[in-house]
Residue, then its C-alpha position, 0 to 999 in steps of 0.5 A: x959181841x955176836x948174837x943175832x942172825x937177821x935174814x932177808x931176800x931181795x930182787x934186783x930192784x929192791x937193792x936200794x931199799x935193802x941197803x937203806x934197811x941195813x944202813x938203818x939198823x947198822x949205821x955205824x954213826x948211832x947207837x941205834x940197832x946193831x954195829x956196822x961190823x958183823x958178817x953178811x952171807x949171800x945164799x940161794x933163795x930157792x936152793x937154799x945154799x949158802x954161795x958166801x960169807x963175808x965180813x965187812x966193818x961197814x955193812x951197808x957200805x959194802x952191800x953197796x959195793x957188792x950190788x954196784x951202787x958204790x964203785x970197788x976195785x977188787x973183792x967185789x961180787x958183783x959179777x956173781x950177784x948179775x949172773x944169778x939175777x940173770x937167772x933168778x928173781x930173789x937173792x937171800x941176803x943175811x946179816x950177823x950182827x954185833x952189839x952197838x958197844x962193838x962199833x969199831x972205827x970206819x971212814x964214816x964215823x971217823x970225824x965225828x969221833x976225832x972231833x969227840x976225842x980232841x974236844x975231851x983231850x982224849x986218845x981216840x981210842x978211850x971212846x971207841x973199841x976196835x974189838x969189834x973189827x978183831x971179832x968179826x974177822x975170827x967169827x967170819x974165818x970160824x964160820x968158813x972153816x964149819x962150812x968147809x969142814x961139813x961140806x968139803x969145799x969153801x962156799x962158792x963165791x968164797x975162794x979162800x979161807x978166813x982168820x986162821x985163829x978163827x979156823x982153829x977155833x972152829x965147834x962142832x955146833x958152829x955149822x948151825x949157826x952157817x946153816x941159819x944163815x939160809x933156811x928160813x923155815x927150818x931154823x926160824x925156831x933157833x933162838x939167834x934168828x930175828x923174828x923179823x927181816x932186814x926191811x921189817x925191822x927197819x919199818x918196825x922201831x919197836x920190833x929192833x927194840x925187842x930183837x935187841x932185848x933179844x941180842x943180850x941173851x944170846x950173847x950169853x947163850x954163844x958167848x957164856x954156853x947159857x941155855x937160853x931159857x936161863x939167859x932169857x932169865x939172866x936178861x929179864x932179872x935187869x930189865x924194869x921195862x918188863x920187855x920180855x912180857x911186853x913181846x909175850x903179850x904183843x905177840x911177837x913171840x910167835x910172829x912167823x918168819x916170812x922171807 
């Protein structure tokens, strides 16, 4: 259940309170945030380009691994990621994330929920969903396949395609979804992009509650083809909160994305 695309830049040094911000918001051991699973891209702060996109069932843990705070034997990038510090300052880091409901099983969160399962007597399986692992893997091999299709070549950190379904399910429209990946300013209006960054919504809880109010309608828009003034309808007609008034008169509605 896709449906924000969260962007951020880092310096080399900034590594380790990256991947605290995305362990905050995408730990796969809490129904805080977003599920571990999603699809994360490296792009070129300054030019703007994608240099590649990836999946990964554990977010943090494999940011970890491609910046070389976790060891990893092979698929790592981290060789790529030092020879562009060598040469530039900031790294732009995006995240496309699922909903919590999404989470599917990984090494960090398996004991508890082997624990949860025997005490109920239950198949591990009745209290958590691989869908999301299934998901990640079609969306990552559709947004390769848009970029390959708009540009001619994989992306260049990407050697090979991803999910052949995936590639066969790929929209003429799913190139924007890859381009908001790395331009801030040019698609900071587009309804799946968080108002705010990685870092901003792990310093701001109130503001990952509204991104996740968010979250509901844009499934509809990607998921149902909703315009997304309906789906904001559709979401605010079961919502007693009143969130979506609470964002107008908080302002984060026109809160700026800086990167």
């Amino acid at each position: 259940m896709f449906g924000t695309v969260i962007l951020d830049a880092y310096t080399k040094d900034e590594k380790f309170d990256m991947a605290r911000a995305i362990d905050d918001l995408c730990s796969p051991s809490d129904n805080y945030g977003w599920a571990s699973a999603g699809i994360y891209c490296f792009w070129d702060y300054y030019a703007e380009a994608i240099l590649y996109i990836g999946l990964a069932g554990d977010l943090a843990e494999r940011f970890k691994q491609h910046n070389g705070i976790l060891p990893l034997k092979s698929g790592s990038k981290q060789k790529e990621i030092e020879d562009y510090f060598s040469k530039n300052d900031r790294l732009g880091y995006t995240i496309f994330v699922q909903s919590s409901l999404s989470q599917p099983l990984v090494h960090r969160n398996k004991g508890t929920y082997e624990k949860f399962a025997k005490q109920m007597n239950s198949p591990i399986g009745d209290l958590i969903s691989e869908q999301g692992r299934v998901d990640i893997k079609n969306v990552e091999g559709i947004l390769i396949e848009a970029f390959r299709r708009r540009y001619n070549r994989f992306p260049p950190w990407n050697s090979i395609g991803g999910s052949v379904v995936g590639q066969g399910n790929v929209m003429e429209n799913n190139i924007n979804i890859v381009n908001s990946f790395c331009h801030p300013d040019k698609y900071a209006v587009n309804p799946i992009v968080s108002r705010a960054t990685i870092r901003e919504l792990s310093d701001h809880p109130e503001w990952v509650w509204y991104e996740n109010y968010l979250h509901a309608a844009r499934m509809d828009l990607l998921l149902l083809g909703m315009d997304y003034n309906q789906a904001i309808d559709f979401v605010n007609e079961k919502d007693p909160l009143g969130t979506y008034n609470r964002m107008k008169e908080n302002g984060y509605l026109k809160k700026k994305l800086i990167i």
